[in-house]
TIRO-2110 file (N, C-alpha, C; in Angstrom, 1 decimal):
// TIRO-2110
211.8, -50.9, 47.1, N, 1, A
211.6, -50.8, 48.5, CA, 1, A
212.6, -51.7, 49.2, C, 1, A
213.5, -51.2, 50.4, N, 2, A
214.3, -51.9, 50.8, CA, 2, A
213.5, -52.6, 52.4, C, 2, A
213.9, -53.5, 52.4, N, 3, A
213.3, -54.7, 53.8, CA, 3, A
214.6, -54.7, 54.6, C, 3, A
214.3, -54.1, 55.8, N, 4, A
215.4, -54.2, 56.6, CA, 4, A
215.6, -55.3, 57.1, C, 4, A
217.0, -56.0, 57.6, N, 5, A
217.0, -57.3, 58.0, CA, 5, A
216.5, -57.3, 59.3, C, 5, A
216.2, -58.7, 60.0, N, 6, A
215.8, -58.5, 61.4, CA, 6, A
217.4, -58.7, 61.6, C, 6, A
217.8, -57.8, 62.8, N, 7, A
219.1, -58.0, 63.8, CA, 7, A
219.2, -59.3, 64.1, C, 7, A
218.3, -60.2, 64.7, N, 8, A
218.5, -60.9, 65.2, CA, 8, A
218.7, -62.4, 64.4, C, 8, A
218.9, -62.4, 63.2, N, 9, A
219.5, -63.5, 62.3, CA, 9, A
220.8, -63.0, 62.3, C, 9, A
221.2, -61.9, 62.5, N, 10, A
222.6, -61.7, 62.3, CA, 10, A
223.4, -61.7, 63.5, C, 10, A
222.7, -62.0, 64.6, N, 11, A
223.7, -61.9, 66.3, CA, 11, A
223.4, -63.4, 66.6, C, 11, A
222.6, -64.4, 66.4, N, 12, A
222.5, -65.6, 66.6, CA, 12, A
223.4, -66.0, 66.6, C, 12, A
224.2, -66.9, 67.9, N, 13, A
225.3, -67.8, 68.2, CA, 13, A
225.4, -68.7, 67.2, C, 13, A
227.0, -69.5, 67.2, N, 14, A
226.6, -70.5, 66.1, CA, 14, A
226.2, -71.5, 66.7, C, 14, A
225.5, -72.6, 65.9, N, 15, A
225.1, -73.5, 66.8, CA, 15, A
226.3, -74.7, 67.3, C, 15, A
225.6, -75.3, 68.8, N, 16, A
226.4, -76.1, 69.3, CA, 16, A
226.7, -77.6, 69.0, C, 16, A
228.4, -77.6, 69.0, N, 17, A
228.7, -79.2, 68.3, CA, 17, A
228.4, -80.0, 69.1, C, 17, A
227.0, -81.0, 68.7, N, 18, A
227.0, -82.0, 69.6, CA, 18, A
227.7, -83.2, 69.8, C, 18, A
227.8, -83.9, 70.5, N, 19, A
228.6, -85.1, 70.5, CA, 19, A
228.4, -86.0, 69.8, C, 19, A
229.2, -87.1, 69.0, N, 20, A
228.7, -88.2, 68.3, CA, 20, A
229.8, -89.2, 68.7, C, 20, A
229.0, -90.6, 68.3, N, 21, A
229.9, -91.5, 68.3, CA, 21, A
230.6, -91.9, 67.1, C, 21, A
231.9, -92.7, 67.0, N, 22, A
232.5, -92.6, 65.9, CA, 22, A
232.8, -94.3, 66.0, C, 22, A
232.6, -94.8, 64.2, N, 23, A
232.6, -96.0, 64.3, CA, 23, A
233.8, -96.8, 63.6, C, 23, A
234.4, -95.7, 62.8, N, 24, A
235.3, -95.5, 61.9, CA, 24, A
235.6, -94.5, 61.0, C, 24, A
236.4, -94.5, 59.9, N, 25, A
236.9, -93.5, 59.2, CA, 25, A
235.7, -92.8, 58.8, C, 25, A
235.8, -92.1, 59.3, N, 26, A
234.1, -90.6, 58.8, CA, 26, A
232.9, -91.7, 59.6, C, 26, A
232.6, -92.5, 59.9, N, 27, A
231.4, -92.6, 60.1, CA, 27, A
231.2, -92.6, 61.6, C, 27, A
229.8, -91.4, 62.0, N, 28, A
229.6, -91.0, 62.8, CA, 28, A
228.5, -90.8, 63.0, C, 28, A
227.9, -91.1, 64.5, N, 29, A
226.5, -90.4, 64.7, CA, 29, A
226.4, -89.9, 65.9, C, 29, A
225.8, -89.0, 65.8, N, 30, A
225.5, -87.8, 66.7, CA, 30, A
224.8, -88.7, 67.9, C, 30, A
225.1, -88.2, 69.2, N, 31, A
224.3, -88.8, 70.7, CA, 31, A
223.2, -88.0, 70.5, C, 31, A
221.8, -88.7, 71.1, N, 32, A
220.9, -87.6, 71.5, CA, 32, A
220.4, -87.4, 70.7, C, 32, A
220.2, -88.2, 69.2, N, 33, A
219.2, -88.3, 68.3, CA, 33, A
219.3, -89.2, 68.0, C, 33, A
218.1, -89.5, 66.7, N, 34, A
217.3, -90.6, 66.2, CA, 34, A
218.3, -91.0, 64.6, C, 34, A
218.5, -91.7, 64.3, N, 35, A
219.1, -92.8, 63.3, CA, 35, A
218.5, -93.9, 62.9, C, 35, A
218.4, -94.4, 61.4, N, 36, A
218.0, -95.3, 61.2, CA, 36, A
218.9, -96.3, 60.0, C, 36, A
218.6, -97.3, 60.2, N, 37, A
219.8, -98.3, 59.5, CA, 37, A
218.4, -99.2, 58.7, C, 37, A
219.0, -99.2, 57.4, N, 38, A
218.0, -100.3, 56.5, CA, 38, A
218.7, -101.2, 55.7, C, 38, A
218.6, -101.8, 54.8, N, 39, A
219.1, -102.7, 53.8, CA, 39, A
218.9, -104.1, 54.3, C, 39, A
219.5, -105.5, 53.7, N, 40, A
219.5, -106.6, 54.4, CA, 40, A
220.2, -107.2, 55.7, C, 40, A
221.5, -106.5, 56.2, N, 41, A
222.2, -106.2, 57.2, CA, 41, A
222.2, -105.1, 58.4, C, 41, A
220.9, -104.9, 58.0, N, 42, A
220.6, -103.8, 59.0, CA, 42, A
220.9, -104.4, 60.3, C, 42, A
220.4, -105.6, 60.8, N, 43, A
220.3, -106.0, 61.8, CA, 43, A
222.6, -105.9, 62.6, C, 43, A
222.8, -106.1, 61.5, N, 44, A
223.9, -106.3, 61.5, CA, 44, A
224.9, -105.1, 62.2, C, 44, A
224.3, -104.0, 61.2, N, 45, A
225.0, -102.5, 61.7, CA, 45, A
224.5, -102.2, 63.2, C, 45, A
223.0, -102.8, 63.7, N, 46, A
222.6, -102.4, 64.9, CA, 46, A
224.0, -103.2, 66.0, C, 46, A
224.4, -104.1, 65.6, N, 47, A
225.2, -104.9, 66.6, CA, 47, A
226.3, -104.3, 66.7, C, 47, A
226.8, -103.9, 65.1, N, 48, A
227.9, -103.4, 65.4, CA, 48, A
228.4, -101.8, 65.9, C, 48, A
226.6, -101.5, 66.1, N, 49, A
227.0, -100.0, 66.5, CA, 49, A
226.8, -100.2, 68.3, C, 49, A
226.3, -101.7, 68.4, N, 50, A
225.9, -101.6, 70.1, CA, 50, A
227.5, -101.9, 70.7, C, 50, A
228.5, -102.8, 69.7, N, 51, A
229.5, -103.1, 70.3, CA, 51, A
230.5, -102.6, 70.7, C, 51, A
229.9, -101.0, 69.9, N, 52, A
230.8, -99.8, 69.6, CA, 52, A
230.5, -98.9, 70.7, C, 52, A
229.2, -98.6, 71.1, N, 53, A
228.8, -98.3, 72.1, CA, 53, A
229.0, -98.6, 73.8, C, 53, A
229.2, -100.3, 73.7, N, 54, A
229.6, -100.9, 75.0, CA, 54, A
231.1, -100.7, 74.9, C, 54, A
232.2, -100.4, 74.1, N, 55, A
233.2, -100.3, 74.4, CA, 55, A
233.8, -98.9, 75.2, C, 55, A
232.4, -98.0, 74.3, N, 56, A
232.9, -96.4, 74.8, CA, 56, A
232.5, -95.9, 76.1, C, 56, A
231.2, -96.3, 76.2, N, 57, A
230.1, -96.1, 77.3, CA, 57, A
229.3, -97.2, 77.9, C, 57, A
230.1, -98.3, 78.7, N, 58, A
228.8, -99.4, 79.2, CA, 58, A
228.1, -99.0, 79.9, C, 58, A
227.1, -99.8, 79.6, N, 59, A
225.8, -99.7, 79.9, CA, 59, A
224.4, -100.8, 79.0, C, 59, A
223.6, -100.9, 79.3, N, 60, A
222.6, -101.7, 78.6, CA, 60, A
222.3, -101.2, 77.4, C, 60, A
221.9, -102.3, 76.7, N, 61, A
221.3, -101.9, 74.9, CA, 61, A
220.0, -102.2, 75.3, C, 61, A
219.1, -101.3, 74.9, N, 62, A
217.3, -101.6, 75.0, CA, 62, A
217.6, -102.3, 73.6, C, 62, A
216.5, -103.2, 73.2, N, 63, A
216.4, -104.2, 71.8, CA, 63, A
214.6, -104.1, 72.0, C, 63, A
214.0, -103.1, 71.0, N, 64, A
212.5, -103.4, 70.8, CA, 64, A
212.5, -104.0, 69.4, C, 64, A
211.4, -104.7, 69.8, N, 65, A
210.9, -105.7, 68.6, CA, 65, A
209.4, -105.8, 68.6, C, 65, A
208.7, -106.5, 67.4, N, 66, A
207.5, -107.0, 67.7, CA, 66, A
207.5, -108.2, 68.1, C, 66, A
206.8, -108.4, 69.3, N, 67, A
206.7, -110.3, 69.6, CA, 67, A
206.0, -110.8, 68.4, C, 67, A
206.0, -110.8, 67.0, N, 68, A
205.3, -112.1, 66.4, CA, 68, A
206.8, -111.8, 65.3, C, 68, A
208.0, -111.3, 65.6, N, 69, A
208.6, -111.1, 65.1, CA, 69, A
210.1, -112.5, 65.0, C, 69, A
210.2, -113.1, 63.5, N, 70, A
210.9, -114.1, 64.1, CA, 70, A
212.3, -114.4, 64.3, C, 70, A
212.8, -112.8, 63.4, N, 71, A
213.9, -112.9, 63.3, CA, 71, A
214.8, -111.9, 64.9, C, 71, A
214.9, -112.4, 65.6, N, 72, A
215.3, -112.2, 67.1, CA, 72, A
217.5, -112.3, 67.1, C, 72, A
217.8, -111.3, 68.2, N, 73, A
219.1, -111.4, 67.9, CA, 73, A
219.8, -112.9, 68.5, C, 73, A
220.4, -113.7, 67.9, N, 74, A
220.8, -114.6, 68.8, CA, 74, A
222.0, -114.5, 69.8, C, 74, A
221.8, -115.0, 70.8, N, 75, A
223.4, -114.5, 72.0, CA, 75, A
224.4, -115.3, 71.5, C, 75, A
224.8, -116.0, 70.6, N, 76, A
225.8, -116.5, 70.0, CA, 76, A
226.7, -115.7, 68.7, C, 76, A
225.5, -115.5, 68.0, N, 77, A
226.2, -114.8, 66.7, CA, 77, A
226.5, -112.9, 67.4, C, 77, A
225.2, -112.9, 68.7, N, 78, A
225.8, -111.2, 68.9, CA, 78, A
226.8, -111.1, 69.3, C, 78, A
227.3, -112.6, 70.4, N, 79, A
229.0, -112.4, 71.0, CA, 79, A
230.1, -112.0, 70.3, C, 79, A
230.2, -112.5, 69.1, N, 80, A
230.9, -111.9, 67.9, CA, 80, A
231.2, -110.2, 68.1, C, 80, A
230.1, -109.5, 68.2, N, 81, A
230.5, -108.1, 67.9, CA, 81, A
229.7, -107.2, 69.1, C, 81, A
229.2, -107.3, 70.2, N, 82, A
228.6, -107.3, 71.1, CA, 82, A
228.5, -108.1, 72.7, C, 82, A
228.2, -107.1, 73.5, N, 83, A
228.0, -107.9, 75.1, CA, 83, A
226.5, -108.6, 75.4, C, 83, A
226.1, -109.8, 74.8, N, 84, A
224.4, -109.9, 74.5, CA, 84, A
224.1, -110.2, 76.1, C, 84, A
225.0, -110.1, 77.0, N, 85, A
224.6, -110.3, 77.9, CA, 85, A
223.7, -108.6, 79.0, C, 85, A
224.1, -108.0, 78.0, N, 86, A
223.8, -106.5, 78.5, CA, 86, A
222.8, -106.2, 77.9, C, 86, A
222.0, -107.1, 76.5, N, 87, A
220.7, -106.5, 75.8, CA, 87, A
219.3, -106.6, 77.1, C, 87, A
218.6, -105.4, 76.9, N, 88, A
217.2, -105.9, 77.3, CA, 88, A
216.1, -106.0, 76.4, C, 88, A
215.8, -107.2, 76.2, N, 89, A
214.5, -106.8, 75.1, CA, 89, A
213.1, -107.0, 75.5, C, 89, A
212.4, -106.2, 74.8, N, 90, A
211.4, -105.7, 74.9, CA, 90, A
210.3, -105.8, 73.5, C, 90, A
209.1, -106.6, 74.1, N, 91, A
208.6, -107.3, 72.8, CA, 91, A
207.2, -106.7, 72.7, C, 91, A
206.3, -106.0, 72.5, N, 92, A
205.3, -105.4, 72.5, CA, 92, A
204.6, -105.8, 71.3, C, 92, A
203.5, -106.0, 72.0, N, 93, A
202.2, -107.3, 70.7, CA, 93, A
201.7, -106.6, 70.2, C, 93, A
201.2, -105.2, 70.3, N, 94, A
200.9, -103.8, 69.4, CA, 94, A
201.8, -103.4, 68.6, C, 94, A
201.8, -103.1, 67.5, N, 95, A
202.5, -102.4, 66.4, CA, 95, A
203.0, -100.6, 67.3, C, 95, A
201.6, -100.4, 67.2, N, 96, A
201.5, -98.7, 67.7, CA, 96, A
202.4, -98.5, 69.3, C, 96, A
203.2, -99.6, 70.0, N, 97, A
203.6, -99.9, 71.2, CA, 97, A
205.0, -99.7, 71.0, C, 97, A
204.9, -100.1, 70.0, N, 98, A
206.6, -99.8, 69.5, CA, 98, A
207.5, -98.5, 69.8, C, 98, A
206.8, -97.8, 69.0, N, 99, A
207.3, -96.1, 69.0, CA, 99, A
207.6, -95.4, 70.1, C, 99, A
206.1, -96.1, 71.3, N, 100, A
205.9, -95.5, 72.2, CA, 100, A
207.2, -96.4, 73.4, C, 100, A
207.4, -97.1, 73.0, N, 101, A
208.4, -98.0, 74.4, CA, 101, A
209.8, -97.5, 74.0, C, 101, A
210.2, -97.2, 72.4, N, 102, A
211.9, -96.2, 72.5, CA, 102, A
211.6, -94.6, 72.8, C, 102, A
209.9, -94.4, 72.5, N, 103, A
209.7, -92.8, 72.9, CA, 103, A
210.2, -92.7, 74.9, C, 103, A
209.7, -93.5, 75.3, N, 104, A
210.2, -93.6, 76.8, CA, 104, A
211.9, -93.9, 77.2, C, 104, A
211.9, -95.0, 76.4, N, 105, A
213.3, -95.2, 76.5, CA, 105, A
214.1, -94.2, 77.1, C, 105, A
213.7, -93.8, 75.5, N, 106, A
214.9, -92.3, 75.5, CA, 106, A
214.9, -91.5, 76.3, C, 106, A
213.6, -91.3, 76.7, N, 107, A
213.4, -89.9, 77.5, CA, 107, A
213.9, -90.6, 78.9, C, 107, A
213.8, -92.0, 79.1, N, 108, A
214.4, -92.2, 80.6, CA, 108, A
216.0, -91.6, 80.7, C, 108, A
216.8, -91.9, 79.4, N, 109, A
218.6, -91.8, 79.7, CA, 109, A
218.8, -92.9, 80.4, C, 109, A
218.2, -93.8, 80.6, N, 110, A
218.9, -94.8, 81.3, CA, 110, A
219.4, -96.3, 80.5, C, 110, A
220.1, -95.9, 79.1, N, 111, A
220.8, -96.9, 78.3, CA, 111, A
221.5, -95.6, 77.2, C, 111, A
222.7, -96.2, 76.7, N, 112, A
222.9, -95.3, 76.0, CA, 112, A
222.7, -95.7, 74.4, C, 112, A
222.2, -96.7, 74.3, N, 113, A
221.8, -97.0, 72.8, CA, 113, A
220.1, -97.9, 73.0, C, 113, A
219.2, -97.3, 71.9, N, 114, A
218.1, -97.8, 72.2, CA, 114, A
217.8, -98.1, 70.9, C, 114, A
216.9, -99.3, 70.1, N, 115, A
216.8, -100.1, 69.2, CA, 115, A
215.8, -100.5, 69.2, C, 115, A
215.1, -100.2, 67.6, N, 116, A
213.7, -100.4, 67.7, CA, 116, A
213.6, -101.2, 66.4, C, 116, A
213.2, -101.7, 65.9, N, 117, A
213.0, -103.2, 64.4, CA, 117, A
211.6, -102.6, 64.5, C, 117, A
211.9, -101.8, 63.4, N, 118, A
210.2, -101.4, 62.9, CA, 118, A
209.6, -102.2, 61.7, C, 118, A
208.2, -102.6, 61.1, N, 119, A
208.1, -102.9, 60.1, CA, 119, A
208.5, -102.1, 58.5, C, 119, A
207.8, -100.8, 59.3, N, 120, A
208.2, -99.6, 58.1, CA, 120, A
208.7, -98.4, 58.6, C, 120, A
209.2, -97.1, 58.0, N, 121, A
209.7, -96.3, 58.7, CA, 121, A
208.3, -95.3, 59.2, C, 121, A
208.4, -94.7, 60.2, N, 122, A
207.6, -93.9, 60.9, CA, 122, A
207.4, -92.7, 60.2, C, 122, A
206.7, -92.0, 60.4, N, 123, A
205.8, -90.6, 60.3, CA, 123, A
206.6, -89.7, 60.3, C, 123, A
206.5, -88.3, 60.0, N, 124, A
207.5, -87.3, 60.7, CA, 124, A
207.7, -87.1, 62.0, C, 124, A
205.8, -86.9, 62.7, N, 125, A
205.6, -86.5, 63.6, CA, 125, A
206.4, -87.7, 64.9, C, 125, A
206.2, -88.8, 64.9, N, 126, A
207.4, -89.7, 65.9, CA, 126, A
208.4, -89.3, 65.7, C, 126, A
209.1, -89.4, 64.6, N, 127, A
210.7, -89.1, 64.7, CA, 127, A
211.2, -87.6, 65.3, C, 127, A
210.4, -86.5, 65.2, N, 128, A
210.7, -85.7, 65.8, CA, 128, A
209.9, -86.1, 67.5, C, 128, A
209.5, -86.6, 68.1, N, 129, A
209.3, -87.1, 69.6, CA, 129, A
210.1, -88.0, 69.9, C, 129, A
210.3, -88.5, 68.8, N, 130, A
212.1, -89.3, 69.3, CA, 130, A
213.0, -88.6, 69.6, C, 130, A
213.4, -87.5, 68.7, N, 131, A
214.6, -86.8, 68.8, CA, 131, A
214.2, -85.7, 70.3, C, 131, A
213.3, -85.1, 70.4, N, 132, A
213.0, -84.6, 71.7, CA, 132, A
213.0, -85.3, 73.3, C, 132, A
212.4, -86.8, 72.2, N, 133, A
212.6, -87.8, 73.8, CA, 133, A
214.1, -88.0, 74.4, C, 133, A
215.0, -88.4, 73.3, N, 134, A
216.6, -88.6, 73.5, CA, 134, A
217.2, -87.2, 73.7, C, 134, A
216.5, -85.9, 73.3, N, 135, A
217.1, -84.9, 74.1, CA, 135, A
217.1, -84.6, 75.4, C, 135, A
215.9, -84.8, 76.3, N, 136, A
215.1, -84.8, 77.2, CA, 136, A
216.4, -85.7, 78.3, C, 136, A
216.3, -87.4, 77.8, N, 137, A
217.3, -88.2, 78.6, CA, 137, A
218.9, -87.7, 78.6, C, 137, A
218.9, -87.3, 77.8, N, 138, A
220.5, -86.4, 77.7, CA, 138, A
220.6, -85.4, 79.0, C, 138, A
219.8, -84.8, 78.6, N, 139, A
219.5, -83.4, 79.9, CA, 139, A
219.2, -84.4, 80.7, C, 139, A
217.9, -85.4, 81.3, N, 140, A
217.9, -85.8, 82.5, CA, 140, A
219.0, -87.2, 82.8, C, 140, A
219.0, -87.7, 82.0, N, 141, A
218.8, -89.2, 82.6, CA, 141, A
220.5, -89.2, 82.9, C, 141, A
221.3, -90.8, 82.7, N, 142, A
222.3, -91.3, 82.9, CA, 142, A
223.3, -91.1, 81.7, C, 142, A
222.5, -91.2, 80.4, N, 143, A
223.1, -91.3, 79.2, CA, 143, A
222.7, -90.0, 78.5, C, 143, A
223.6, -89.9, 77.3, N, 144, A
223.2, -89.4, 76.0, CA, 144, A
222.7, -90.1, 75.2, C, 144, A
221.4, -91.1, 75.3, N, 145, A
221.0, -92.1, 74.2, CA, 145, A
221.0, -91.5, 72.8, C, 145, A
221.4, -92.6, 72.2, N, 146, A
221.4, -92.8, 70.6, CA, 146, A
220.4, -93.5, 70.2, C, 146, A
219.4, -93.5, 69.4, N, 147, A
218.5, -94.2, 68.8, CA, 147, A
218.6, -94.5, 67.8, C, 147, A
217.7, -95.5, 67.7, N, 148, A
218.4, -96.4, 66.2, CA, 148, A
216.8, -97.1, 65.8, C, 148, A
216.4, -96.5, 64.8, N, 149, A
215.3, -97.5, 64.1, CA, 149, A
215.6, -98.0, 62.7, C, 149, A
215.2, -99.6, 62.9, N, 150, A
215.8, -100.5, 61.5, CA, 150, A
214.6, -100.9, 60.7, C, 150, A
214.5, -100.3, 59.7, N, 151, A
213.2, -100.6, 58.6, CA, 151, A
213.6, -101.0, 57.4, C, 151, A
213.1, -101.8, 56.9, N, 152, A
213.0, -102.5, 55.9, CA, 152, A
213.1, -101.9, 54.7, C, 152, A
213.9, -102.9, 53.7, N, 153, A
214.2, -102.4, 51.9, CA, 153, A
215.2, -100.8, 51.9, C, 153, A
214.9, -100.2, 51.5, N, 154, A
215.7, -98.6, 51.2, CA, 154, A
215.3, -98.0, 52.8, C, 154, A
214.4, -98.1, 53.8, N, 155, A
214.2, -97.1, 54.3, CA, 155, A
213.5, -96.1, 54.1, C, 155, A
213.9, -94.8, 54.7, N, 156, A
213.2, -93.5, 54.3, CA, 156, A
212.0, -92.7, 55.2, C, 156, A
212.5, -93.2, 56.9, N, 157, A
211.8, -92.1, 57.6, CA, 157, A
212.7, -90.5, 57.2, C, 157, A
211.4, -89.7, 57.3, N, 158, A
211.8, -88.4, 57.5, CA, 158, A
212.0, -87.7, 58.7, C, 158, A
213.0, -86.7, 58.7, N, 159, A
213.8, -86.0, 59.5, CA, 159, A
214.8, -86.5, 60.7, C, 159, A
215.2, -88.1, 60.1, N, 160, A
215.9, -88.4, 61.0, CA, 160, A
217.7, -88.1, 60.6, C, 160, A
218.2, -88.4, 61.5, N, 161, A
219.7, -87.4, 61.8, CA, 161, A
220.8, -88.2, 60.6, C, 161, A
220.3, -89.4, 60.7, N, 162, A
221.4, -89.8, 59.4, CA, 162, A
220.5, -90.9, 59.0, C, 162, A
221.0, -91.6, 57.7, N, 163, A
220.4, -92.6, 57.3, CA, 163, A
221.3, -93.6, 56.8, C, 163, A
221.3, -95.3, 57.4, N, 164, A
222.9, -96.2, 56.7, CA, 164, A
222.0, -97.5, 56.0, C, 164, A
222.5, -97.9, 54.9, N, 165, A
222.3, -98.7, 54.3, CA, 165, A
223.8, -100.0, 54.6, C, 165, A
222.7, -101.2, 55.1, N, 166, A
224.5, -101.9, 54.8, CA, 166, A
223.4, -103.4, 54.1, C, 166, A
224.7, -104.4, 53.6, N, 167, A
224.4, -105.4, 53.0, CA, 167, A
225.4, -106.2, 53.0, C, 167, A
225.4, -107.6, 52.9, N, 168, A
226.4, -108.6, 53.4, CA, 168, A
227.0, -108.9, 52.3, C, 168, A
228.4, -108.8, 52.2, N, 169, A
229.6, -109.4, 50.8, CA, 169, A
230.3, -109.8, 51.3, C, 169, A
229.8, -111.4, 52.2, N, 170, A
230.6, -112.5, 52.5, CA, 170, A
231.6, -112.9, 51.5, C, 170, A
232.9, -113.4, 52.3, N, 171, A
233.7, -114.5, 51.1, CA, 171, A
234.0, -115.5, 52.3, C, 171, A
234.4, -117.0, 51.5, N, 172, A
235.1, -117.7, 51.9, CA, 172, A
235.7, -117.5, 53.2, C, 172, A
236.5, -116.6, 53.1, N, 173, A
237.9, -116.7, 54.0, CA, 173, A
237.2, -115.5, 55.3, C, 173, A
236.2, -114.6, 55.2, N, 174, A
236.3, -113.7, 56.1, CA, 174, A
234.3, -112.8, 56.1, C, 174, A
233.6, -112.4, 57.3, N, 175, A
232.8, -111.8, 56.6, CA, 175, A
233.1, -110.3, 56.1, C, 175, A
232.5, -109.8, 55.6, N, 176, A
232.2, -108.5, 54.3, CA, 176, A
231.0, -108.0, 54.6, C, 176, A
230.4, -106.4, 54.5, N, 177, A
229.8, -105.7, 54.2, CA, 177, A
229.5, -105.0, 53.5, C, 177, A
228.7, -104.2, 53.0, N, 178, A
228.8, -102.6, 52.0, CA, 178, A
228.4, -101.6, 52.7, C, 178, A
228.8, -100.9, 53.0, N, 179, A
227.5, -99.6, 54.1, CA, 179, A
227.6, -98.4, 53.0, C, 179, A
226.7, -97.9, 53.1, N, 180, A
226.3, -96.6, 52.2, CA, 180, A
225.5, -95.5, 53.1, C, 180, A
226.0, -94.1, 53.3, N, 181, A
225.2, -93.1, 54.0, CA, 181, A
224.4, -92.5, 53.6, C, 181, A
223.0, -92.7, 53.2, N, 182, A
222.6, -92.4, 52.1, CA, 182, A
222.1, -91.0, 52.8, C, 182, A
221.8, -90.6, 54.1, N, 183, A
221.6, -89.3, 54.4, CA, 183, A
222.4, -88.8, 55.5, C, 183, A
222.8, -87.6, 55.7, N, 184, A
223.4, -87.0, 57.4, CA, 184, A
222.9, -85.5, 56.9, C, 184, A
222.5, -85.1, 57.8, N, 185, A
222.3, -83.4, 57.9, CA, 185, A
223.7, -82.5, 57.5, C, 185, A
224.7, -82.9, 58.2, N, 186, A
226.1, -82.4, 57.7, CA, 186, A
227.3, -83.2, 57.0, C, 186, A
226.8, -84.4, 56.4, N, 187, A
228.2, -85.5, 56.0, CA, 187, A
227.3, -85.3, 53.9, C, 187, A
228.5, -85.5, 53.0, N, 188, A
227.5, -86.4, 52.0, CA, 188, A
227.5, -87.8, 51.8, C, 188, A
226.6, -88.1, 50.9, N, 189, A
226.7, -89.5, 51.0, CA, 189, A
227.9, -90.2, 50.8, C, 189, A
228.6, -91.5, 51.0, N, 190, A
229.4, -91.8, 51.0, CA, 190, A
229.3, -93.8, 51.0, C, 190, A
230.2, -94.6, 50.6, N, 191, A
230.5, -95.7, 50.8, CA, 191, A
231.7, -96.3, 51.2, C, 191, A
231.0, -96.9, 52.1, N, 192, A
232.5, -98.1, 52.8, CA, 192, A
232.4, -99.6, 52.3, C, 192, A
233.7, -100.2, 52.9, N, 193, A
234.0, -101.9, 52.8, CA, 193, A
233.9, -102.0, 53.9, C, 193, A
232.9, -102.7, 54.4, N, 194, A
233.6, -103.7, 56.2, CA, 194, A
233.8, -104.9, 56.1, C, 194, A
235.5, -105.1, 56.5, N, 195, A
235.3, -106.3, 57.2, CA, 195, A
235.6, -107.1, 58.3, C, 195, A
235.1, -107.9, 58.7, N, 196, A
234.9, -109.0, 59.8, CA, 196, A
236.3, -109.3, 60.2, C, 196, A
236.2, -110.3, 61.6, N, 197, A
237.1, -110.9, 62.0, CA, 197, A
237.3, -112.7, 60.5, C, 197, A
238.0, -113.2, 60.2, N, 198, A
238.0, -114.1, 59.5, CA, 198, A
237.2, -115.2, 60.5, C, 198, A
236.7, -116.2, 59.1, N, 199, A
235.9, -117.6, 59.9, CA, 199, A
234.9, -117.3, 61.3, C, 199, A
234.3, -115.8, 60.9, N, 200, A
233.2, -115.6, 62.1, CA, 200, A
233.1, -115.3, 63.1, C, 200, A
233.4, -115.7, 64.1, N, 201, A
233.3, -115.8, 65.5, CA, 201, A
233.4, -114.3, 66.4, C, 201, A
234.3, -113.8, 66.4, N, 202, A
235.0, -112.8, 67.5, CA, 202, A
236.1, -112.0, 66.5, C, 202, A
235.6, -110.9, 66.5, N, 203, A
236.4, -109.8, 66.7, CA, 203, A
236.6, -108.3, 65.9, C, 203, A
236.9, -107.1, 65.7, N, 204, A
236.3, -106.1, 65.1, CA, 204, A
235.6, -106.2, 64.0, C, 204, A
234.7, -105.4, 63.3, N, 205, A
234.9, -104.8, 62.4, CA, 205, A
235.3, -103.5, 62.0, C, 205, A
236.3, -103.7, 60.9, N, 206, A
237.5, -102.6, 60.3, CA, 206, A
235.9, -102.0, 58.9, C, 206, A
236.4, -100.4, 58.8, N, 207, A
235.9, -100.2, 57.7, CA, 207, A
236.8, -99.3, 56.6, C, 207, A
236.8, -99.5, 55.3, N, 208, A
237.8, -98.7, 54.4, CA, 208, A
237.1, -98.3, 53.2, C, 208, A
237.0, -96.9, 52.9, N, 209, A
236.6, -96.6, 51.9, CA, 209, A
235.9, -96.8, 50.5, C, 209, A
235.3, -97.4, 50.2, N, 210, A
235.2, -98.3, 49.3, CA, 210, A
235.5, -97.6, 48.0, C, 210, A
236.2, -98.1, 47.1, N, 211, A
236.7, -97.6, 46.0, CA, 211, A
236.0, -97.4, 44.7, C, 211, A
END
């Protein structure tokens, strides 16, 4: 018995290339969805993707956190790679407040990077009202927000648009990173070297293939 095809898988447009931002060699994330960064330097990659973001598109960085939370970004060490004068943060005494204050975020468009420090990664069902909320502010708002949630050890929400692992390989003379992609919808996984401006303070981070 033959099954005829439905027509309509076969006339379907291809689908549309969305925009992403680019941080370096291959590494990229899509505007207008959900991303999450884990490892020990998570907090790290969030800075350096907001510094990346304020150079291409200024505008404010939303920063959610929990208020019993102690590790907070400092305006000294974020000057280094960031405008900490452009963060707004946002501290919500509920757990369950969290989700819901980047779920608005997004859907305002009125920042183009939004940042949530979760304790664990989220459900399926959030991360897909994330990705709907930041599609939503795309179409209305100011921006194409990017979202960004940072969860602890390996990570591992589901269905989010990429997933980065980084971790710190300080030396002496300069800081160091490791970053690892452990998921993208269209990339495979991959690892980089980042490094810092020397002795701290100010100025890019470079990343190169890691060998």
């Amino acid at each position: 018995m033959t099954i005829p095809l439905n027509p309509t898988l076969l006339t379907r447009a291809p689908l549309r290339d969305r925009p992403t931002l680019s941080l370096g060699d291959d590494i990229r994330m899509t505007l207008a969805r959900l991303h999450e960064a884990c490892g020990p330097a998570r907090r790290s990659f969030a800075l350096w993707l907001a510094g990346t973001v304020q150079r291409q598109t200024p505008g404010p960085v939303i920063w959610i956190a929990p208020r019993h939370l102690p590790d907070r970004p400092n305006p000294d060490g974020v000057a280094g790679l960031a405008q900490p004068e452009t963060f707004l943060h946002l501290t919500p005494q509920r757990p369950e407040d969290l989700l819901w204050c980047m779920e608005e975020c997004l859907r305002s468009g009125a920042a183009p990077l939004v940042v949530a420090d979760l304790p664990g990664p989220p459900g399926l069902t959030p991360v897909r009202r994330l990705h709907l909320a930041a599609e939503t502010g795309a179409a209305e708002g100011a921006f194409a927000p990017l979202g960004l949630i940072l969860t602890p050890e390996e990570g591992g929400a589901q269905g989010v648009e990429t997933r980065w692992h980084m971790a710190p390989a300080h030396t002496p003379a300069a800081q160091g990173w490791t970053l690892r992609r452990l998921r993208a919808r269209q990339d495979p996984p991959r690892d980089w070297a980042l490094h810092g401006p020397a002795h701290a303070a100010t100025g890019p981070i470079r990343a190169t293939v890691a060998a």
